[in-house]
N, C-alpha and C positions, 0 to 999 in steps of 0.2 A: 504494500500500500504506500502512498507516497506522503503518509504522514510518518512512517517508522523512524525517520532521524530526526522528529520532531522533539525540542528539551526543552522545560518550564525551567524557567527561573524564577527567584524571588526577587522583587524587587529591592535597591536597596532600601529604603526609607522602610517598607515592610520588614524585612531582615533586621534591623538595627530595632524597630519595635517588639521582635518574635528575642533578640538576644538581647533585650532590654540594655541598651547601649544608644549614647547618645551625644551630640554636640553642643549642645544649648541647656544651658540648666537654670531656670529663674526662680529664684526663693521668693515670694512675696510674703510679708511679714504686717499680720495687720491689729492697730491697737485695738482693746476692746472696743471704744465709739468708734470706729468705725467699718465693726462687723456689720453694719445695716446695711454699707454700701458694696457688699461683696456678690450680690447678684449681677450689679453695672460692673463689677472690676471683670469676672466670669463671664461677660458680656464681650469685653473689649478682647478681654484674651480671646475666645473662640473666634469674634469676628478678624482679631488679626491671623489666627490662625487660617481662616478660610479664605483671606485675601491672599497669602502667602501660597498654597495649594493650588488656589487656582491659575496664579500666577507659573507655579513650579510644582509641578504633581512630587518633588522629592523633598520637597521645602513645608514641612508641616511638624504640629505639634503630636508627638507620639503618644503622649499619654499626661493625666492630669496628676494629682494627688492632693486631696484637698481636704487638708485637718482642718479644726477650726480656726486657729486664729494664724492659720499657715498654707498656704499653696506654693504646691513646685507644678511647675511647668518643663515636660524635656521634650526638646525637640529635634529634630534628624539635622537640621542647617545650625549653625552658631549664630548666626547673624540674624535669625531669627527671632530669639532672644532679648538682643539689641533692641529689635525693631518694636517689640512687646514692652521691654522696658520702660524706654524712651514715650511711646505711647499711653500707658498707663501713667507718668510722671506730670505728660501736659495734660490730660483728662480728667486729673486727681489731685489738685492744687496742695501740696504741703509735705509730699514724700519724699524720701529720699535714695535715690539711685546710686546705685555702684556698680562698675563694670569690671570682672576680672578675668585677665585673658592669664590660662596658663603658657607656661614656657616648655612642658612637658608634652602636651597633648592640644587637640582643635578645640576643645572644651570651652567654651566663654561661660562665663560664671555671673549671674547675672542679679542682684541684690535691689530688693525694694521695699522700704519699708514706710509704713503707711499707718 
């Protein structure tokens, strides 16, 4: 049949979500007053995340993790990260952002507390 040398692959962004491994890592850090605004921060995040996607099917956020008064964001691009940070900073008047790039690894390390 002339599909027999046919191979699936995984994609990568798939892949790096299945080996939980990632580029982008954003801690967001939020004081008690202003857990009430955590459905609009949750907002900003997925919509950047589906601007980013549509833009680059490889460029998206992997997966959420969201304790209370703590959300990490990982996602398969570093700069995505960035772009969510930075976003969230003008949206959210009074936070403060930190960006850390490792020297070891693509890893951007992305800090905000709110």
């Amino acid at each position: 049949s002339r599909f027999k040398n046919l191979k699936f692959k995984v994609c990568p962004a798939c892949r790096m979500k299945k080996d939980r491994t990632f580029e982008g890592e954003l801690v967001i850090t939020l004081q008690k007053e202003k857990l009430g605004e955590k459905k609009e921060i949750m907002n900003v995040i997925k919509n950047s995340g589906e601007q980013a996607r549509s833009h680059d099917p490889m460029d998206r956020i992997l997966w959420i993790e969201d304790k209370s008064d703590e959300i990490r964001v990982l996602t398969s691009e570093n700069q995505l990260v960035v772009r969510i940070g930075k976003k969230l900073k003008s949206s959210f008047k009074g936070g403060t952002l930190e960006i850390k790039h490792s020297h070891d690894e693509d890893v951007i390390r992305v800090y905000w507390k709110y």
